[in-house]
C-alpha positions in Angstrom: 0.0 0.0 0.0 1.4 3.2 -0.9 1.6 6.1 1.6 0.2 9.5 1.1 1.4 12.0 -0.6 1.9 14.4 2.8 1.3 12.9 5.6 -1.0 14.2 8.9 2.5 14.1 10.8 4.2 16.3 8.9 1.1 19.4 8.2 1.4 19.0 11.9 4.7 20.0 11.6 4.4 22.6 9.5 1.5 24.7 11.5 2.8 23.7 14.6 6.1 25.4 13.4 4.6 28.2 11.8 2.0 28.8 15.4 5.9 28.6 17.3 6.8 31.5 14.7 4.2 33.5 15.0 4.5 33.5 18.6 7.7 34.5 18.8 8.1 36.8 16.1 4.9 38.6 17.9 7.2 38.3 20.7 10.1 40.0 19.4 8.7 42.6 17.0 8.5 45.5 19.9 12.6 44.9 20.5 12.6 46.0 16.7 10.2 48.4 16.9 11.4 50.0 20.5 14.5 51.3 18.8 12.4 53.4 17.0 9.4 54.4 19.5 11.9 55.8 21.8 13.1 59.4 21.4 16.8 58.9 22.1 17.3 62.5 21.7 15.0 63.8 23.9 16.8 61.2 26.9 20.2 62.9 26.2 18.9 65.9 26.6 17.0 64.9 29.8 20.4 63.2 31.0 22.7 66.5 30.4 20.0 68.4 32.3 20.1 66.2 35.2 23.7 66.2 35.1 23.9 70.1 34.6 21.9 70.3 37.7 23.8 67.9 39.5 26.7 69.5 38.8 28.3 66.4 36.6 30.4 66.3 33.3 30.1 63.2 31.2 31.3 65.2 28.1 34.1 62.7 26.9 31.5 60.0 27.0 29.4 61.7 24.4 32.7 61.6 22.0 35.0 58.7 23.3 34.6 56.3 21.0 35.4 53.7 24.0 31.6 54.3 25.1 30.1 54.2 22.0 31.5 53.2 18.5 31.0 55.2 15.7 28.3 54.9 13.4 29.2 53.4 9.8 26.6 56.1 8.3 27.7 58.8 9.9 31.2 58.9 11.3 30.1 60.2 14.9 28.4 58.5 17.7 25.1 60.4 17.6 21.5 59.1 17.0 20.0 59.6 13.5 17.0 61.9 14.6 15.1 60.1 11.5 15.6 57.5 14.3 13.8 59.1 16.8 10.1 57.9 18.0 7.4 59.6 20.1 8.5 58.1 23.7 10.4 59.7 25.8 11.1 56.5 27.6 14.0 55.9 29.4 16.3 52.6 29.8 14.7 51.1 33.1 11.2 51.7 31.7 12.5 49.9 28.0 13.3 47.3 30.4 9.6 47.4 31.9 8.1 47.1 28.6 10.2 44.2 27.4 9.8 42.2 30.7 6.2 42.3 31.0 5.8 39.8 28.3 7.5 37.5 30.5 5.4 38.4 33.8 2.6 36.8 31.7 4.4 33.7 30.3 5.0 32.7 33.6 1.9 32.3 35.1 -0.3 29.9 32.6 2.7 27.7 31.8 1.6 24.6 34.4 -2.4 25.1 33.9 -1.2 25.3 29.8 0.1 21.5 30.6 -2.3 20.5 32.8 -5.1 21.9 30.3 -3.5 20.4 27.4 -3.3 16.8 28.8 -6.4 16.5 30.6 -8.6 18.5 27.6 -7.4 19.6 24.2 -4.2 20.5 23.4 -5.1 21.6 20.0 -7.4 24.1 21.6 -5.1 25.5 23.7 -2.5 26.2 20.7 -5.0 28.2 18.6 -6.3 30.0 21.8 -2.0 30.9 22.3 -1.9 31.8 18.9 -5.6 34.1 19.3 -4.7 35.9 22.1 -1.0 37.3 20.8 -2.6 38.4 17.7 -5.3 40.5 19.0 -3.4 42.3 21.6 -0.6 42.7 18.8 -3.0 44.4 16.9 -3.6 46.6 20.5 -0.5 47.5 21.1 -0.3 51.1 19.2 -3.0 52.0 20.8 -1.8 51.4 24.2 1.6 52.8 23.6 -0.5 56.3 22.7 -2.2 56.1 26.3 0.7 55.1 28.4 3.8 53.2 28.6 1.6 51.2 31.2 -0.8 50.4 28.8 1.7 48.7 27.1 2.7 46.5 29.9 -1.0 45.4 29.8 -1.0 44.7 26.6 2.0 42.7 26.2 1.2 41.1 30.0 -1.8 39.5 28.3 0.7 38.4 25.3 2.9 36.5 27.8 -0.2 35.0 28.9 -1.5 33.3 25.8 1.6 32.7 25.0 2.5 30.7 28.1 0.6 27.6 26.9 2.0 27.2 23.4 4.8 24.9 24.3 3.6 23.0 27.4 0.6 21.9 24.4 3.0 21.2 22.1 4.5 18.9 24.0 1.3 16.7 24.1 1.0 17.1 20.7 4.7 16.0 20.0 4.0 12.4 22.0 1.0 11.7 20.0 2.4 13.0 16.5 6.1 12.4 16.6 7.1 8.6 16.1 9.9 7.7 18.2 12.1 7.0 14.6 11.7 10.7 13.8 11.2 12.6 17.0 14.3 14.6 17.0 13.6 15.5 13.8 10.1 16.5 13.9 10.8 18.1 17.6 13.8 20.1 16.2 11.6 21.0 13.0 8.7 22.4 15.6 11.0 24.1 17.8 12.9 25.4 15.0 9.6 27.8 14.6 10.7 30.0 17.6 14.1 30.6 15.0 12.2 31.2 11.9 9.5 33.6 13.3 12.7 35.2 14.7 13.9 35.6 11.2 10.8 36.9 9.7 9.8 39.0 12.2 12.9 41.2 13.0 13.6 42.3 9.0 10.1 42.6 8.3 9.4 44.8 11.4 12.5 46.8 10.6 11.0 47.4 7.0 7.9 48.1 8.3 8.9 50.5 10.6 11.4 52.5 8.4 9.5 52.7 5.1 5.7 53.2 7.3 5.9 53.7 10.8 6.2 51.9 14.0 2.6 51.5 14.3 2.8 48.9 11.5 4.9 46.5 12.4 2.1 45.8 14.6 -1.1 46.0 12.7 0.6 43.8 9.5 1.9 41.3 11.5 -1.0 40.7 13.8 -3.6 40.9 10.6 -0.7 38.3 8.7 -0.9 36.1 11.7 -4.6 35.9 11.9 -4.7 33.3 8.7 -2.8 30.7 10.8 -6.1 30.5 12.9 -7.9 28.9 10.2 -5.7 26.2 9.2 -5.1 24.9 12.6 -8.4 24.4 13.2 -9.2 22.8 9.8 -5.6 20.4 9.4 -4.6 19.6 13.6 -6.4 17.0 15.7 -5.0 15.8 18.8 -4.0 12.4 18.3 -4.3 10.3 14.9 -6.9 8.4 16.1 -9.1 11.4 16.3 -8.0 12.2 12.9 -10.9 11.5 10.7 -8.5 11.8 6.8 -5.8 9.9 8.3 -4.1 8.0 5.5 -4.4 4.3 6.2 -0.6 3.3 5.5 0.3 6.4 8.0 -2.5 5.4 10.6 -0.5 2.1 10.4 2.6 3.6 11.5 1.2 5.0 14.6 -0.2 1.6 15.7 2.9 0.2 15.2 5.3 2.3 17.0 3.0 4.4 19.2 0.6 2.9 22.3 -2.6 2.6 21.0 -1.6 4.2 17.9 -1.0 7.6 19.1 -4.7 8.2 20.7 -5.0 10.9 23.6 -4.7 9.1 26.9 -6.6 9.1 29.7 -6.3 11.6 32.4 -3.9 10.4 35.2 -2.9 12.1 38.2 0.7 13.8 38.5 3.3 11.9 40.9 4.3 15.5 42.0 6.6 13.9 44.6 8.4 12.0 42.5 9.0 14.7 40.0 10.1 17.1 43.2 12.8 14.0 43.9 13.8 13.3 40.5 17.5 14.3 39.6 17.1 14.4 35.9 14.4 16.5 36.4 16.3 19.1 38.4 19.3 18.8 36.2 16.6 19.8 32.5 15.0 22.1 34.8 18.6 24.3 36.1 19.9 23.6 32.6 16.6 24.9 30.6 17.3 28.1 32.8 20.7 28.6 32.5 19.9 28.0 28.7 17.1 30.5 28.4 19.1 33.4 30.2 21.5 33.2 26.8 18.5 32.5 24.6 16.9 35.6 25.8 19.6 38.0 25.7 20.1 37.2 22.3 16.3 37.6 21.4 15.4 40.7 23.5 18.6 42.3 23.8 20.5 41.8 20.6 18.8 44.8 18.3 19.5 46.6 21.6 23.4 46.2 21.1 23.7 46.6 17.5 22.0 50.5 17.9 23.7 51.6 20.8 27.4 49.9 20.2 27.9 48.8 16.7 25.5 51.7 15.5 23.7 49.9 12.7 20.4 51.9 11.5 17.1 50.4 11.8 17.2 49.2 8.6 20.1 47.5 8.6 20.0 46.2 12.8 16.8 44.4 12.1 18.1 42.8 9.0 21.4 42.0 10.8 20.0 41.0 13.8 17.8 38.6 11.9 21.2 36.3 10.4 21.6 34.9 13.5 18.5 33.6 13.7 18.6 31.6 9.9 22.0 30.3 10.5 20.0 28.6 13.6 17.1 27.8 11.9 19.4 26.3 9.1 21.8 24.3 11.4 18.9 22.6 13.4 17.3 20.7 10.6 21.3 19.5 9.8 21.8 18.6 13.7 18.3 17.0 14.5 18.9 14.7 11.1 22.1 14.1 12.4 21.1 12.7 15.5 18.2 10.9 14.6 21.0 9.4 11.7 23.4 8.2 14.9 20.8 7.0 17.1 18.9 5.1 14.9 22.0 3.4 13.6 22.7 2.6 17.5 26.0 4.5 17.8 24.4 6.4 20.6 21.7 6.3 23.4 19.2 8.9 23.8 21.0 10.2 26.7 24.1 10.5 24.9 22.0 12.1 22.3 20.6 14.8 24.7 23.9 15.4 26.7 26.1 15.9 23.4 23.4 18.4 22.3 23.2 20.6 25.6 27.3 20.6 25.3 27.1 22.1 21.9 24.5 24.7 22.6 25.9 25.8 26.1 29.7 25.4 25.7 29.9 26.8 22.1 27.8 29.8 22.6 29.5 31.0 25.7 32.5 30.7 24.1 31.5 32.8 21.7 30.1 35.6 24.0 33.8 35.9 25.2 35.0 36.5 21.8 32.3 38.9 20.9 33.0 40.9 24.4 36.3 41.3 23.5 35.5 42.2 19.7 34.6 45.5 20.7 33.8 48.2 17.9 34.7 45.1 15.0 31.7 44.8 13.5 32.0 42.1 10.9 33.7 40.1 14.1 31.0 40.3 16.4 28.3 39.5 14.0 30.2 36.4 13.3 30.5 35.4 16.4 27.1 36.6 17.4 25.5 33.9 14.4 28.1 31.4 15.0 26.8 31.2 19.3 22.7 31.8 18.0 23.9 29.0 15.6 25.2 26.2 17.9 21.9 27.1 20.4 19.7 25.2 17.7 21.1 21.7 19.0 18.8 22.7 22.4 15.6 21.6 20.2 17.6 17.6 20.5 18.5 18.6 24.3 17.0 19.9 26.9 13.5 20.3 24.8 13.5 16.8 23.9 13.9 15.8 27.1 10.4 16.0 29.2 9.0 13.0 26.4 12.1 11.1 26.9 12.0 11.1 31.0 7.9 10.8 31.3 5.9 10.5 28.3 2.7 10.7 30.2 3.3 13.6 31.7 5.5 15.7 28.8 3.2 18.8 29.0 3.7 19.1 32.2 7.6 18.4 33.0 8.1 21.4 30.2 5.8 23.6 32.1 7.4 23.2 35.4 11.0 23.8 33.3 9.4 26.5 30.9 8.3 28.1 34.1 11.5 28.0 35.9 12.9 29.0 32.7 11.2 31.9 31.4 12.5 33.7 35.0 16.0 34.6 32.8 13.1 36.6 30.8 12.4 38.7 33.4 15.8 39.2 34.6 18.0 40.2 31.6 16.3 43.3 30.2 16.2 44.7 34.1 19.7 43.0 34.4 20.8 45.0 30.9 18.6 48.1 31.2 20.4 48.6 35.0 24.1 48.1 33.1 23.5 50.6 30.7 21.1 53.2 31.9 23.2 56.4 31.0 26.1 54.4 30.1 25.9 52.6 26.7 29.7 51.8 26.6 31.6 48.6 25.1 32.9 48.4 28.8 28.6 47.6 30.5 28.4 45.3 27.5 31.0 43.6 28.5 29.9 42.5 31.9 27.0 41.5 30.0 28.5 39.1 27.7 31.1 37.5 30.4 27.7 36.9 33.0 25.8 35.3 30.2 29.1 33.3 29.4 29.1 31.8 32.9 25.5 31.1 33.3 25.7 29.2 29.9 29.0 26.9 31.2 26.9 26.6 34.4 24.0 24.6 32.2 27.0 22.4 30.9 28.2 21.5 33.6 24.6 20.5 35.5 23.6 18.8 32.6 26.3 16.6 31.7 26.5 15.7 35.4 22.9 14.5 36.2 20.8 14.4 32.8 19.1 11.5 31.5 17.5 10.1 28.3 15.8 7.2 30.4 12.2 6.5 30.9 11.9 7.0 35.0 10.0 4.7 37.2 7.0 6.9 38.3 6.4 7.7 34.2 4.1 4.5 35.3 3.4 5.1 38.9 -0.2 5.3 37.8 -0.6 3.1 35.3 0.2 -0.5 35.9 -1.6 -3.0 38.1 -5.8 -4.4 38.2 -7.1 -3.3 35.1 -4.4 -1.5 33.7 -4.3 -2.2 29.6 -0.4 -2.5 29.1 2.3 0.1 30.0 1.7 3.5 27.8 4.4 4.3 26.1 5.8 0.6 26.2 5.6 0.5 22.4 7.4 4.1 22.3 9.9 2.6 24.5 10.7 -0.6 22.9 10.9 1.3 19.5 13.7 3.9 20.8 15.2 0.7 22.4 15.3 -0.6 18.6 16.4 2.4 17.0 14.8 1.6 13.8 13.0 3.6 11.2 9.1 1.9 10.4 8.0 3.7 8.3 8.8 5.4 4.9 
């Protein structure tokens, strides 16, 4: 029997992907459009007053090209007024705004797993997805009221957004066949990367050729499409698929427990997740992680304004390689792996150590090298892409992980470490807006770039030390004895105990 000609698993893919991207390129689109919505004339002014008053002199700062390197436009390290927005909003309060995404992507991140397992997952992706577009589309309008407005606004978006990934993970154990799951976890995860990619050129277009107010309005109305297709192409499980493909429904009942259907609701061993050392080690290691991710994602337009002293234009487009050499390298390392473990070179755990050494030691390498690159612009891009880069090999680590440790409860382990982990997201725009208020030098960057370096060698070493790839005991604590039908996840188990590829 021949199979289809796109199979359920991989649309699945492909929206699940694209929802990721529009989520995070929603995410990101105000550190774009924030260079531009802030008057950074009007705060230099404000600072010489203050200092004026105070009776301070920062004069060489203003011309010392060791706090600020010169601009490749102009020669001299002043702002482009064309550059200029409306706001009169200082560093601290930049940090405010860019934070309170994060306030709101802590809270729903264990009821997102919970939801997800015990109801619909699919649901709770489309109502992520709903949520970040609509208040995208509020956000000019709150930014005209007040600054606090804003934190509203983007409050909610951390919110909705909170769920996306917890569901994603229940959708990942009933869509991803053990054979392919790094693949098709790397290729889902990868749509954090690629709505990165999209989102910080376009919003830089958008802002430079029509105002700041659109990146907003055409993104959000752009997004709103993706809300139709997920409801017509996702189901939860294959067996709730009603146009599954016979050859592909196969597959499932082969190498998935009762061929991939939704499972019952089953209570959470909480203390035996509480006393679990591989948990601990993903959850300390998917911080550690996220602290690097998220200065890179919030902060990096941030440093290529104020210290390499790239124009809108040109920062968002810049700021957006990164982000495709990562998209790029995580289809070549999630192949990779699934190539070496399937041909039984490797265990899982090997799998998901070797890729938390590659995206913890290699970028904080390169964080060294960039803090020390100074004003060398074609260096520190490099090594900026090369560190975003090597992070893509977290989709086969510390992502993979939760499905790998407790399939039963996957949604929920990546809450609980999505939760933990999104606290770096509330820390280093404070962390970098405290740095450099007033003081946008090489030198406060620096600091930066050295911390970040530590906390990523910090997730190596926790990692490699107590992470696991196994199934643990109380995956099952719930699940075996009178009446029990089998072991869920048994058939996932023997198959990544195999290593071999079903299905074609």
């Amino acid at each position: 029997m021949g199979g289809p000609c796109l199979p359920a698993r991989y649309i699945f893919t492909f929206l699940a992907s694209t929802g990721l991207a529009i989520i995070y390129g929603l995410k990101v689109n105000l550190s774009v459009a924030i260079v531009v919505m802030v008057n950074s004339t009007a705060l230099s002014e404000m600072a010489l007053m203050h200092d004026s008053h105070s009776g301070e002199s920062h004069s060489n700062e203003t011309i010392n090209p060791e706090f600020a390197c010169t601009s490749p436009d102009t020669g001299t390290n002043q702002t482009a007024p064309s550059q200029d927005g409306p706001f009169p909003w200082p560093e601290p309060i930049q940090g405010l705004v860019l934070g309170a995404y994060f306030w709101g992507y802590i809270v729903t991140q264990i009821p997102g797993g919970r939801m997800a397992e015990m109801f619909s997952a699919k649901w709770v992706v489309w109502a992520s997805v709903f949520i970040n577009v609509v208040f995208t589309l509020l956000t000019p309008v709150a930014a005209q009221i007040s600054y606090i407005a804003v934190l509203v606004v983007r409050f909610i978006e951390g919110l909705g957004a909170g769920v996306s990934l917890p569901a994603l993970q229940v959708l990942l154990s009933k869509w991803a066949p053990p054979s392919e799951r790094n693949k098709i976890s790397s290729l889902v995860y990868a749509g954090m990367s690629l709505g990165t990619i999209i989102a910080l050129p376009f919003s830089g277009i958008l802002a430079e050729k029509m105002g700041w107010e659109a990146v907003f309005y055409v993104q959000g109305g752009l997004a709103s499409i993706w809300c139709v297709l997920w409801l017509f192409f996702v189901y939860d499980s294959p067996k709730d698929h009603p146009r599954l493909h016979p050859a592909e429904r196969s597959l499932f009942e082969k190498c998935m427990e009762n061929g991939g259907a939704k499972r019952p609701s089953l209570p959470v061993p909480w203390k035996s997740i509480a006393t679990s050392v591989p948990f601990w080690a993903l959850l300390i290691a998917h911080m550690c992680n996220n602290f690097g991710w998220y200065m890179l994602l919030v902060e990096l337009p941030t440093y290529m304004k104020h210290i390499l002293r790239f124009n809108i234009g040109k920062n968002s487009l810049l700021s957006a390689v990164p982000y495709l050499c990562l998209w790029v390298f995580s289809i070549i390392w999630s192949n990779l792996m699934d190539f070496v473990k399937n041909k039984n070179w490797i265990s899982t755990t090997a799998v998901r150590k070797l890729s938390t050494a590659v995206a913890s030691l290699l970028p904080a390498l390169c964080f060294i090298g960039v803090s020390f690159a100074g004003c060398d612009r074609t260096t520190a891009i490099i090594l900026m892409s090369l560190g975003t880069m090597f992070m893509a090999a977290m989709y086969c680590g510390i992502l993979a992980n939760p499905i790998d440790l407790a399939s039963n409860y996957s949604g929920t382990l990546l809450a609980l470490t999505n939760t933990a982990a999104t606290i770096p997201g509330l820390i280093v725009p404070v962390f970098v807006g405290a740095l450099t208020h007033g003081n946008q030098s090489v030198g406060q960057w620096q600091i930066i770039f050295f911390t970040t370096s530590g906390v990523l060698l910090a997730e190596l070493i926790v990692f490699t030390l107590f992470g696991s790839g196994e199934e643990q005991p109380w995956n099952q604590a719930y699940t075996s004895g009178a009446g029990a039908k089998g072991r869920p996840g048994s058939a996932e188990a023997k198959q990544l105990n195999k290593r071999t590829i079903v299905f074609n």
